[in-house]
N, C-alpha and C positions, 0 to 999 in steps of 0.2 A: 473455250476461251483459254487462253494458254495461262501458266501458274502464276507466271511475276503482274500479269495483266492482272488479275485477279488479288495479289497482295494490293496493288496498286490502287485497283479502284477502292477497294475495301480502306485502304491506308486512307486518302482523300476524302472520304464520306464521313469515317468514323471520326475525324482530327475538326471536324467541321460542326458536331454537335458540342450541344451546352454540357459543360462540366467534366468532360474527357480527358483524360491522363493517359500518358502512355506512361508504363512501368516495366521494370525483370524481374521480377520476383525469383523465376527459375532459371535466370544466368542472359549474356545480352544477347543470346539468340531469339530470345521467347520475348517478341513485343507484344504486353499484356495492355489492351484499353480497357481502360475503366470510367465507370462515372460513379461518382459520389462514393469511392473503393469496392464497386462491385463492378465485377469482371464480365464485359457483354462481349468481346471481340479478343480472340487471340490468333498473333501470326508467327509460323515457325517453320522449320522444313521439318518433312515427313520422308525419309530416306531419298532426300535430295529433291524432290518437290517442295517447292513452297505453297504452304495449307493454311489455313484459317479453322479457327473453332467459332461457331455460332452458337448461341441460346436460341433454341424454336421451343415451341409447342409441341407436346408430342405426338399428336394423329400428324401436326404438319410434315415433319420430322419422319416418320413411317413413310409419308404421301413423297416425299421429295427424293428419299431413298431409294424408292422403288420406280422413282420416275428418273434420274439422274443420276448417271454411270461415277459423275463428278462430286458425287456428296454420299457422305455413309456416317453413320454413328458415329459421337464425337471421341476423337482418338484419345486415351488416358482422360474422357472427362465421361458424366453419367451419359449413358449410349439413349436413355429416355428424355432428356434435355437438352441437350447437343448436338449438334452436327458437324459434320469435317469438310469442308471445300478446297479441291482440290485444282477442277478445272482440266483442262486438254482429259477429255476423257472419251466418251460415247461418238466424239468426232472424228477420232482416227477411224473408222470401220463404218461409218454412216450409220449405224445405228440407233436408235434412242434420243431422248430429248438431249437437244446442246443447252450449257449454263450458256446465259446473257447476258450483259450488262445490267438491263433491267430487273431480272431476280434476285441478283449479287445485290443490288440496289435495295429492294425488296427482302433479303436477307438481313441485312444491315442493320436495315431503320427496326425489322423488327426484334431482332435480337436488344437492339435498344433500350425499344418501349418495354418489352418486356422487364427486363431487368430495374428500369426505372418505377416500372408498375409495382413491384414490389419495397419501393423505399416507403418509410414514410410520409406520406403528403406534403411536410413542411418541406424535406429537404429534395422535393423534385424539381428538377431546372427545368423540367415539361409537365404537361398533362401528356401523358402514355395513349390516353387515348384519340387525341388529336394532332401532334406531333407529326409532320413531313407530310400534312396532307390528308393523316389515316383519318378515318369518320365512323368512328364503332359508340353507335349507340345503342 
């Protein structure tokens, strides 16, 4: 998937959840989403790509890495919590899995829950574990 595609859809998903701010904290390059001031979504260039930082899981996080030419350890953020999305990667050479629309998707919402999962109960605009469909009982 090519870079701006990939700011874009992430841009559009993430602006469409309960309680989301976009902020700069680190200058107006770095579009930082937040919900409720914790930071699940950040978009910036990476020596002239434009990347995305996610909050995963971290076996997910290992599992996606090594599955996807387009995702590595989150750049300047913990490399065990984070992910970097880059996009146009494993597709120039045919090799390896391509990022899709649907993971990007799937990346999104969970970087979300997660983040939200750890607020306190009162101040959640979701239940984390039901949110976008997810069903983790």
């Amino acid at each position: 998937m090519d870079p701006d595609t990939v700011l874009t859809l992430a841009h559009d998903q993430a602006i469409q959840y309960p309680s989301v701010e976009i902020e700069h904290p680190f200058g107006p390059e770095y579009n930082v989403y937040k919900v409720r001031g914790k930071m699940f979504l950040m978009a910036f260039d990476l020596r002239g790509v434009p990347s995305l930082n996610l909050k995963i899981d971290p076996l997910d996080g290992e599992v996606l890495c090594d599955a996807y030419e387009e995702i590595t350890p989150g750049y300047h953020m913990s490399k065990k919590h984070w992910i970097t999305v880059a996009g146009a990667g494993a597709a120039e050479d045919g090799s390896g899995n391509i990022l899709d629309p649907d993971l990007l998707h799937d990346l999104v919402l969970e970087s979300y829950c997660l983040v939200v999962a750890k607020l306190p109960k009162k101040d959640r605009p979701v239940d984390p574990k039901t949110f976008g469909g997810r069903d983790e009982t």
